[in-house]
C-alpha angles and dihedrals in degrees: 000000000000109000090216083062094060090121095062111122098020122111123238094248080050094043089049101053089051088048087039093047097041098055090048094060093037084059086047090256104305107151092197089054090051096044084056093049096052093047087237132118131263095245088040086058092033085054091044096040083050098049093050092052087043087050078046102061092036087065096045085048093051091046092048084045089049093051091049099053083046090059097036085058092040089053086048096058087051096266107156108228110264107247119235113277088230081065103041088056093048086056096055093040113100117231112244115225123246098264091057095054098050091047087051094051102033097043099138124165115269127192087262101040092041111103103217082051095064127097 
């Protein structure tokens, strides 16, 4: 495909958030810059700007929704909920012992474990 058709297929509200988006990275993130290069007013940016973050959350909401009907069916057909995996590596880790733990802590350089000391 012909990299100056990149916007086929694409709607016009589509099409505008990529131009919008673009040009605002392109001015460093300064909304009054962006506003200037588009010919469009600063509300006009700050309402955009608002309506693609709330698009934004309504996705993530939908998607969080979507993975809670998914467990909850899971659940239904006798799945066991999956632990977190935080706790399942704390189960295969193997405990050090104190003395371990304290080595590890209160290592300070001694005359023979310091390295300008060796020889």
């Amino acid at each position: 495909m012909n990299d100056t058709m990149w916007f086929l297929g694409m709607t016009l509200e589509e099409l505008e958030k990529k131009v919008i988006l673009k040009c605002l990275l392109l001015n460093g993130n300064n909304k009054t810059a962006t506003a200037k290069c588009l010919d469009i007013a600063l509300k006009t940016l700050h309402n955009k700007l608002d309506k693609y973050a709330e698009d934004k959350n309504e996705l993530q909401r939908r998607a969080d929704d979507s993975e809670k009907k998914v467990e909850s069916s899971l659940r239904a057909q006798g799945w066991k909920q999956m632990e977190p995996a935080k706790e399942m590596a704390a189960e295969q880790s193997v405990p050090m012992r104190k003395s371990e733990e304290v080595q590890k802590v209160s290592r300070k350089p001694t005359p023979s474990n310091h390295p300008d000391k060796r020889a």
